[in-house]
C-alpha positions as CSV (number, residue, x, y, z in Angstrom):
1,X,-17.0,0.1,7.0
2,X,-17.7,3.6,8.3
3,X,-20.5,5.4,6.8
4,X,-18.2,8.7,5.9
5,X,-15.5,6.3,4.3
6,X,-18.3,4.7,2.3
7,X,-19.6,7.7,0.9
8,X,-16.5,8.4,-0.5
9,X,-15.3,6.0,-2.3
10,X,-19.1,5.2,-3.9
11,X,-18.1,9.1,-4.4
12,X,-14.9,8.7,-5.5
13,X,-16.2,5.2,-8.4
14,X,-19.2,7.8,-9.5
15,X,-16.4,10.2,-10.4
16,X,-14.1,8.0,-12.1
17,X,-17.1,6.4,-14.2
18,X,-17.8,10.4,-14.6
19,X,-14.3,10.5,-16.3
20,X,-13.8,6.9,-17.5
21,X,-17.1,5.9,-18.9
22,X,-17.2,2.4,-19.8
23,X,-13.7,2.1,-20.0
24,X,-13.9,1.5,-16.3
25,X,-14.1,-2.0,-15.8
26,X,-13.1,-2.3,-11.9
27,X,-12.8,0.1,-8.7
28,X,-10.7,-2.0,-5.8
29,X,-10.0,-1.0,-2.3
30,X,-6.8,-2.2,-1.0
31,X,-4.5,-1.6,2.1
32,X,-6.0,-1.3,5.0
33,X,-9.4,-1.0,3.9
34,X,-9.1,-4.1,1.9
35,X,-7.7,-6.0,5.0
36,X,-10.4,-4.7,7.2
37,X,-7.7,-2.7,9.4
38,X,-8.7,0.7,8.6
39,X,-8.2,3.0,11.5
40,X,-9.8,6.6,11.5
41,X,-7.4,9.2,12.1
42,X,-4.0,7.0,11.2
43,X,-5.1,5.1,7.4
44,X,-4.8,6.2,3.8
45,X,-7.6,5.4,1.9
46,X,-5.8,2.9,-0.9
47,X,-7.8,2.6,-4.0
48,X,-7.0,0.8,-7.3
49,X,-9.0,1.1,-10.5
50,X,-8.7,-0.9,-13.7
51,X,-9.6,0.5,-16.8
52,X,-10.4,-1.4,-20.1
53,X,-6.9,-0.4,-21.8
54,X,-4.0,2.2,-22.0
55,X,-5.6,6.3,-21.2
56,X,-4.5,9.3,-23.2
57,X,-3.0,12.0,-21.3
58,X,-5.8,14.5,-21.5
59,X,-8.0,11.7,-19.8
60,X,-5.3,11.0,-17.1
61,X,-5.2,14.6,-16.4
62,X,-9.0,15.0,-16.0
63,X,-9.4,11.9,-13.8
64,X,-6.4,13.7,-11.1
65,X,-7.9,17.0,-11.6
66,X,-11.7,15.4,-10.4
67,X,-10.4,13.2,-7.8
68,X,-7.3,15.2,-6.0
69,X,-8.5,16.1,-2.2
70,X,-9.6,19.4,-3.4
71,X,-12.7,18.4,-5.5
72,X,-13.6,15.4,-3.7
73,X,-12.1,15.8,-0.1
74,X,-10.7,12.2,1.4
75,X,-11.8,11.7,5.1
76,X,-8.6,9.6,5.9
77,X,-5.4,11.1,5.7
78,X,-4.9,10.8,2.1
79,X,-5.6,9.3,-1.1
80,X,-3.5,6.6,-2.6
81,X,-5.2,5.8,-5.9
82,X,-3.7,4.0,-8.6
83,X,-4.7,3.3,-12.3
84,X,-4.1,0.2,-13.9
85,X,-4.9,-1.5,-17.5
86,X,-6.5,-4.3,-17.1
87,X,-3.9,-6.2,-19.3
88,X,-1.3,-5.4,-17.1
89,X,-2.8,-6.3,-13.6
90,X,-3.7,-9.6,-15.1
91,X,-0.2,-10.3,-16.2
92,X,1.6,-10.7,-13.0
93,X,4.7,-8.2,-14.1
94,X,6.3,-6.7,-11.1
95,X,7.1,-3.6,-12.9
96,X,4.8,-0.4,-11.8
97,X,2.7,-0.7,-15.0
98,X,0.5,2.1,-13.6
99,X,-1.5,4.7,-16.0
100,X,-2.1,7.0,-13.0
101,X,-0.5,7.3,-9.9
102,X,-2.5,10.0,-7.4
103,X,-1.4,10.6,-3.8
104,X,-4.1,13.4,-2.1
105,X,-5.1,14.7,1.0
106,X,-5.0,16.6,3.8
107,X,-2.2,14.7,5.5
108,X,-0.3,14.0,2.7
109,X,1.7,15.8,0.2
110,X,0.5,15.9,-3.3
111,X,1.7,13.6,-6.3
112,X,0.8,13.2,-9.4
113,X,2.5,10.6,-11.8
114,X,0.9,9.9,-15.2
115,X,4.1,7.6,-16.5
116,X,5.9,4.8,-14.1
117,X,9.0,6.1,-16.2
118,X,8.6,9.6,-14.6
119,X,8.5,7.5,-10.8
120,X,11.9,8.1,-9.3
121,X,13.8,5.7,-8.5
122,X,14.4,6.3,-5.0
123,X,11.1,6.5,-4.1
124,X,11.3,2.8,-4.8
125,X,9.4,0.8,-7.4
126,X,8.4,-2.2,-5.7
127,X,5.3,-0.8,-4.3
128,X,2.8,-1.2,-7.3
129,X,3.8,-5.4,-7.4
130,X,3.3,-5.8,-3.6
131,X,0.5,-3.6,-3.8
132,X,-1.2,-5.8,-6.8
133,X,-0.5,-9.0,-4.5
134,X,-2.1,-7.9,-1.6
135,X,-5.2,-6.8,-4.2
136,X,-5.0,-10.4,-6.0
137,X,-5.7,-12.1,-1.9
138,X,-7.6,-9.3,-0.3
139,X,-9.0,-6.7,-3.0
140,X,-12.0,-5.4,-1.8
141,X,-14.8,-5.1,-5.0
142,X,-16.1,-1.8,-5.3
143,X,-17.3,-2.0,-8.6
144,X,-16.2,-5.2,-11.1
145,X,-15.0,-8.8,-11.0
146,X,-13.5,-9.9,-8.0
147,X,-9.9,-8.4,-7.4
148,X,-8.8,-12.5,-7.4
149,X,-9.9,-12.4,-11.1
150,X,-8.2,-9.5,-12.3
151,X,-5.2,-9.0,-10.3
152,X,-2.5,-12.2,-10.9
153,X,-0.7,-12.6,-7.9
154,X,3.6,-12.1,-8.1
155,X,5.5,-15.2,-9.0
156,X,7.7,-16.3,-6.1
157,X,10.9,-15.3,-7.0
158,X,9.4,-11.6,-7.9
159,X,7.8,-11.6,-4.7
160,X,10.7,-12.4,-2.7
161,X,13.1,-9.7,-4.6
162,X,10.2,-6.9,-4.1
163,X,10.0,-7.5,-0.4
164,X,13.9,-7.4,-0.3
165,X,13.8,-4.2,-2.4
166,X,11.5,-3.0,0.0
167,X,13.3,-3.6,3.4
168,X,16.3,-2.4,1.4
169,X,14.8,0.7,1.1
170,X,13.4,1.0,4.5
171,X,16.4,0.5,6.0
172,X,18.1,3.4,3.7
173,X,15.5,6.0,5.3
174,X,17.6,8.3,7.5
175,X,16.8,7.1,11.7
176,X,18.1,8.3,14.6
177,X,21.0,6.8,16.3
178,X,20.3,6.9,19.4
179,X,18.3,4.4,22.2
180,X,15.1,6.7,22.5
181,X,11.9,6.5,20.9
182,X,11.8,7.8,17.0
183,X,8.8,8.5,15.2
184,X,8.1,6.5,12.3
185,X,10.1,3.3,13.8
186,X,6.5,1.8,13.9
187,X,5.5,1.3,10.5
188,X,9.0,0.7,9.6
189,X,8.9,-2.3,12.2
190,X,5.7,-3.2,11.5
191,X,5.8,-3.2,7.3
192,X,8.5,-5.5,8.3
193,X,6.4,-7.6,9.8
194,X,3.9,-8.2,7.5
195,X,6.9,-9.1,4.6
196,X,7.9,-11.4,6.9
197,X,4.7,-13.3,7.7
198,X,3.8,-13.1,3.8
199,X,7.6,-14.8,3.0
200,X,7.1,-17.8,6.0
201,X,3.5,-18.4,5.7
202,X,2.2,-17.1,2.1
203,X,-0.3,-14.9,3.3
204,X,-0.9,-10.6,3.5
205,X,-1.6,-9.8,6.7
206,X,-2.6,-5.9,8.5
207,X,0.5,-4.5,9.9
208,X,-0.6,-4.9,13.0
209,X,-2.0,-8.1,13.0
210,X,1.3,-9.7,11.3
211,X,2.7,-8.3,14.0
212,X,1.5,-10.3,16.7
213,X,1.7,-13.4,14.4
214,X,5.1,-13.1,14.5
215,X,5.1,-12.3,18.8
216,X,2.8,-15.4,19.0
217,X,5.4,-17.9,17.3
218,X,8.2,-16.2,19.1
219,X,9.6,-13.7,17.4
220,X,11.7,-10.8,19.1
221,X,8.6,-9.6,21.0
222,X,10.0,-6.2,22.7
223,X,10.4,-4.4,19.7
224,X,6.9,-5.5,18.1
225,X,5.2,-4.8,21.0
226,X,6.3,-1.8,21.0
227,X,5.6,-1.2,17.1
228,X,2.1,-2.3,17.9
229,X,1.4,-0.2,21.0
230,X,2.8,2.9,19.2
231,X,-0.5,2.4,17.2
232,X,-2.6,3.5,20.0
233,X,-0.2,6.4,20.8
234,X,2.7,4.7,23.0
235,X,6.1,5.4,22.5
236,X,7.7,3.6,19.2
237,X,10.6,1.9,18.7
238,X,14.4,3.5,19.2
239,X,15.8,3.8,15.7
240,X,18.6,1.1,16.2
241,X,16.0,-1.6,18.0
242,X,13.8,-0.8,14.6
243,X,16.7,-1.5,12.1
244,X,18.1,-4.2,13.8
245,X,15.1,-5.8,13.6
246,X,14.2,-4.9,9.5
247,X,17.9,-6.4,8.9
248,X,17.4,-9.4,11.1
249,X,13.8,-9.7,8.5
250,X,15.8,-8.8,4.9
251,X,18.6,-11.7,5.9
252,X,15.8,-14.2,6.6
253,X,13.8,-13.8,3.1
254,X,17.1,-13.0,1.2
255,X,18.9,-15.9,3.2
């Protein structure tokens, strides 16, 4: 891990026990970090902490107002952070559940929910399940039980209606029509990719290395090449090569 990135989030748990007390039970780092794919410069720092039970709103309040990029400063791009009782990460629901949801940082605008009913509903709400899957397999322990412990993984037909959710609202993101390279195609084609590998072969995988899973067993390789050496600053995908692809992947795991 690199040192800076380190620093912060032993930062960022000294905080929250600041805030928490002992009704932190558990500090989690997920995404990227958690799959050992972190890349300096492109990740978001994704954090998940598990407190003992349900936090009032003055508490909630104080943990944002200590954390947000402004009084701790992220080194990534951003903050993803996300509060759960432990109750609910241990019960497998693949409802948001959340008690805090704080994204922060220099590179990302600010947000601030304290109630999954206040989480709009085109923002999409199948995040927080996938999110608690990929913490059950690969949860990196910061401060707690293992995340395999605390986090109960998504039953499979939950699972396979949150990754269709999800391409479904990939594919609703406004792209550009046309045959030249759009921005953003990437991730779109590479997300896809890693739903894809979890649906065939039961397993979370980095973006990019789900990615060449799928090029090595023969997949469509153009446009994941592509997706993958858009990572290290090539041209992405054109906008109908990336949503053909995501519809070709939402017909397999809905088919």
């Amino acid at each position: 891990m690199h040192s800076d990135l380190q620093r912060y989030l032993e930062d960022l748990v000294s905080t929250a026990r600041d805030v928490l007390g002992t009704d932190l039970v558990g500090a989690y780092a997920a995404g990227s970090v958690g799959l050992g794919a972190y890349q300096p410069g492109r990740s978001d720092v994704d954090v998940a902490l598990l407190s003992a039970g349900p936090l009032a709103e003055a508490t909630k309040r104080t943990l944002v107002a200590r954390l947000r990029h402004e009084a701790l400063p992220c080194p990534a791009r951003g903050l993803e952070l996300v509060v759960y009782d432990r109750a609910v990460a241990a019960s497998g629901t693949p409802e948001p559940g959340f008690e805090v949801e704080l994204n922060t940082g220099a590179g990302m605008p600010f947000r601030r929910t304290l109630d999954p009913a206040d989480r709009p509903d085109a923002d999409g709400r199948f995040w927080y399940g996938l999110d608690r899957s990929i913490l059950h397999q690969s949860g990196l322990a910061l401060l707690g039980p293992p995340a395999g412990e605390v986090f109960a993984d998504l039953a499979p037909a939950d699972l396979r209606r949150l990754l269709i959710e999800a391409l479904t609202w990939w594919l609703a993101l406004p792209t550009p029509p046309a045959d030249q390279p759009a921005p953003g195609t990437e991730d779109a084609v590479l997300g896809a990719c890693r739903s894809l590998v979890r649906h065939r072969d039961g397993i979370w995988l980095a973006k990019t290395a789900a990615g060449q899973r799928l090029i090595a067993a023969g997949d469509p390789a153009e446009v994941i090449q592509r997706a993958v050496a858009a990572r290290h600053g090539g041209p992405p995908p054109a906008g109908a090569q990336a949503r053909a692809f995501q519809q070709r992947v939402r017909d397999e795991i809905a088919g």
